[in-house]
C-alpha positions in Angstrom: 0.0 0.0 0.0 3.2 2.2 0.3 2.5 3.4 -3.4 -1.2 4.4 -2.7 -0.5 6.1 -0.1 2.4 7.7 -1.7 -0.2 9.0 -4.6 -2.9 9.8 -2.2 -0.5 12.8 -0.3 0.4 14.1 -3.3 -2.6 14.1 -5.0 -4.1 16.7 -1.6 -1.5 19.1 -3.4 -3.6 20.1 -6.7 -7.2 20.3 -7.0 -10.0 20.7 -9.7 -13.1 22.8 -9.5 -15.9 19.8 -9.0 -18.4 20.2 -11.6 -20.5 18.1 -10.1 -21.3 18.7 -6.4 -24.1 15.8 -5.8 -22.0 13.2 -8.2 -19.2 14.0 -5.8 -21.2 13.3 -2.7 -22.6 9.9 -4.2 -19.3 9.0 -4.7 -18.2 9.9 -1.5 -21.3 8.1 0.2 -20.2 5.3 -1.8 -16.2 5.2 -0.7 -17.9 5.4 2.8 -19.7 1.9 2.5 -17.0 0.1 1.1 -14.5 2.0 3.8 -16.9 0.0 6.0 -16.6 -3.1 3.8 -12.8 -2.9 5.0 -13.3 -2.9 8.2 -15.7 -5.7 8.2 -13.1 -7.7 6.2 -10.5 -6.8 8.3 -12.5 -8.0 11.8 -13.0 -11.9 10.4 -9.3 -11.6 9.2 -10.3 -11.9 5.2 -6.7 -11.1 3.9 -8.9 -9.1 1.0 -9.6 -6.0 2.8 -6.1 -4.9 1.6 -7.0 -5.0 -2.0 -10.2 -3.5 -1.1 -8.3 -1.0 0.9 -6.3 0.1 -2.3 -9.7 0.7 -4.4 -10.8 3.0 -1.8 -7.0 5.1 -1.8 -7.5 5.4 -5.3 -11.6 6.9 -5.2 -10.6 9.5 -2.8 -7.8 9.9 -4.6 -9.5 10.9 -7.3 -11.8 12.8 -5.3 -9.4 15.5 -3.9 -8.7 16.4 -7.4 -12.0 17.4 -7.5 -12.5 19.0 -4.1 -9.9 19.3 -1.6 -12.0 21.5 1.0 -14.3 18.8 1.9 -13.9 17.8 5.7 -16.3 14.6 4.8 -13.4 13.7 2.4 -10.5 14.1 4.7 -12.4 12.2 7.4 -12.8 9.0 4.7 -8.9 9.3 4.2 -8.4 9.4 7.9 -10.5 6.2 8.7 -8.7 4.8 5.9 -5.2 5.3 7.0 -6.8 4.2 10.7 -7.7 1.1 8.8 -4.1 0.6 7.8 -3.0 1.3 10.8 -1.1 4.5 9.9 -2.4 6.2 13.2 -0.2 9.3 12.9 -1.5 10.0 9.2 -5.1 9.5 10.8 -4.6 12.0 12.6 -3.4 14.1 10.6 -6.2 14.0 8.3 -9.1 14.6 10.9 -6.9 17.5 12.0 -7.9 18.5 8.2 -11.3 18.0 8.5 -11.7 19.4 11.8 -10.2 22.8 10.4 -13.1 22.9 7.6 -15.4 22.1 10.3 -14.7 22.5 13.5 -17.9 21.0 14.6 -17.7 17.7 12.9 -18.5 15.3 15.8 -17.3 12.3 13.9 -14.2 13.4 13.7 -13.7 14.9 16.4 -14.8 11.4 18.2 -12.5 9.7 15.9 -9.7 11.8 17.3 -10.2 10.6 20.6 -10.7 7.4 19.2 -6.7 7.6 17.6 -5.1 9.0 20.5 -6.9 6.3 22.7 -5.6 4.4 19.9 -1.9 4.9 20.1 -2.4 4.1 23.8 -3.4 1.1 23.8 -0.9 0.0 21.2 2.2 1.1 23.4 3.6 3.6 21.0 5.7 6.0 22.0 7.6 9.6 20.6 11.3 9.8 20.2 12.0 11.2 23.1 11.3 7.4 25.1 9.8 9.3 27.5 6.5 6.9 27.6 4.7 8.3 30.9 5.0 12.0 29.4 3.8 10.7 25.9 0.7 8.7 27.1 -0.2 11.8 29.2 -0.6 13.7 26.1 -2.2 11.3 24.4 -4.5 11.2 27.2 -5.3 14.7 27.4 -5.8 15.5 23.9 -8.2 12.1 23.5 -10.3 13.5 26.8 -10.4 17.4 24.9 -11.5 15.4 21.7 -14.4 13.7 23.0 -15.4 16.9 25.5 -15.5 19.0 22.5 -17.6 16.6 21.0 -19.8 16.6 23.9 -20.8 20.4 23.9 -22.0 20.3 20.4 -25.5 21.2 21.2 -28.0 19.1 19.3 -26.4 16.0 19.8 -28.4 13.0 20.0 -28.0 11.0 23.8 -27.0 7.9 21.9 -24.1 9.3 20.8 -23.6 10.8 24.2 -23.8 7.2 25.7 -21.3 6.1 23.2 -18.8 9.2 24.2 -19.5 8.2 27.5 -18.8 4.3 27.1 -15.5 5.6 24.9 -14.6 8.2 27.9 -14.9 4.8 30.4 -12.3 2.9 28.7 -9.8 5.4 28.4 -9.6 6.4 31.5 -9.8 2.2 32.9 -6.4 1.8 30.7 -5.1 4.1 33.7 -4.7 2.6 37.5 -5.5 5.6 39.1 -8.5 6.6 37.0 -10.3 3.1 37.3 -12.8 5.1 39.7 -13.8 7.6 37.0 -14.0 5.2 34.5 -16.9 3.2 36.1 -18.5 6.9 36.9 -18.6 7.5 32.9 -19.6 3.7 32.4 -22.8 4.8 34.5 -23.4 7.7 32.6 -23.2 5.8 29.5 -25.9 3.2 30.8 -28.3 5.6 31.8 -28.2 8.5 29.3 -29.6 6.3 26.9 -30.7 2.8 28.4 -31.8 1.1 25.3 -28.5 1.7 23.3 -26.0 -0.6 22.4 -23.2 1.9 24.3 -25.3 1.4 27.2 -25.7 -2.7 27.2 -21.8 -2.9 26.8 -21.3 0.0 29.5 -23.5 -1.9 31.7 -21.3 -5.0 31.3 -17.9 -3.4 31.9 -19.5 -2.3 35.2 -20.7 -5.7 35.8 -17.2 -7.1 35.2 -15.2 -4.2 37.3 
């Protein structure tokens, strides 16, 4: 995928006037589901999500050519590279769509959902100094999903789910086991019938 990737950055650097602004969104609708596709692949450990992978690179590839402003097109890239487990180019790319819309909860979850990420896989900066790095990581996951949190309108399933998400950050941390459980309950009773709230229930149940 090194090559796709390699096109994909410098395709960001030039763009065409899209002539067609609801072909461009069908497309991008499209890229979505089989972005999804991936990740379904990728769960029951179907080596074909990689070739599947590499048709999506080149559709949004093709798309920033046509409109490189889109924050609903940096957001596919980012949960492509996330995909590929290029968490650091993830990020990047929500950063991008974040900066044309600074409300969009999606991403802005999904940047907690990186730096939560890049915890829980043990990575660390160059300077090896781990406890300082995973403190960052920490704090900009937590202002992530926060931010997400004020956006007024926002439906109280998705609230249970920043909850639930909230939760299991802050259980990867001994000290902050307590607060976990306390966003755990939130989770569960903000919106009972949700899925967030069954599983929230159930890390509860199990801590």
């Amino acid at each position: 995928l090194i090559f796709f990737l390699f096109m994909v950055t410098a395709a960001l650097a030039h763009e065409v006037p899209c002539k067609d602004e609801s072909r461009f969104d069908e497309r991008l609708a499209a890229a979505e589901l089989q972005i999804e596709k991936v990740a379904e692949l990728k769960e029951k450990k179907d080596s074909s999500w990689k070739k599947e992978l590499e048709q999506v690179y080149l559709e949004l590839r093709r798309l920033s050519y046509e409109k490189q402003s889109s924050p609903e097109l940096y957001f596919l890239f980012a949960k492509s590279y996330q995909h590929n487990d290029s968490i650091g180019k993830a990020i990047k790319m929500t950063e991008k769509a974040l900066f044309f819309k600074p409300d969009f909860i999606e991403a802005l979850i999904l940047m907690g959902d990186l730096h939560t990420e890049e915890i829980k896989k043990n990575y660390y900066d160059e300077t090896g100094d781990v406890e300082s790095f995973f403190h960052s990581k920490r704090k900009k996951a937590v202002e992530s999903y926060e931010a997400a949190l004020k956006i007024t309108d926002i439906d109280n399933s998705v609230v249970s789910i920043i909850y639930l998400k909230l939760g299991d950050l802050n259980y990867i941390f001994p000290l902050s086991k307590k607060s976990a459980k306390e966003f755990w309950k939130k989770a569960s009773e903000i919106a009972p019938d949700s899925s967030s709230a069954k599983t929230a229930l159930e890390r509860l149940q199990k801590n």
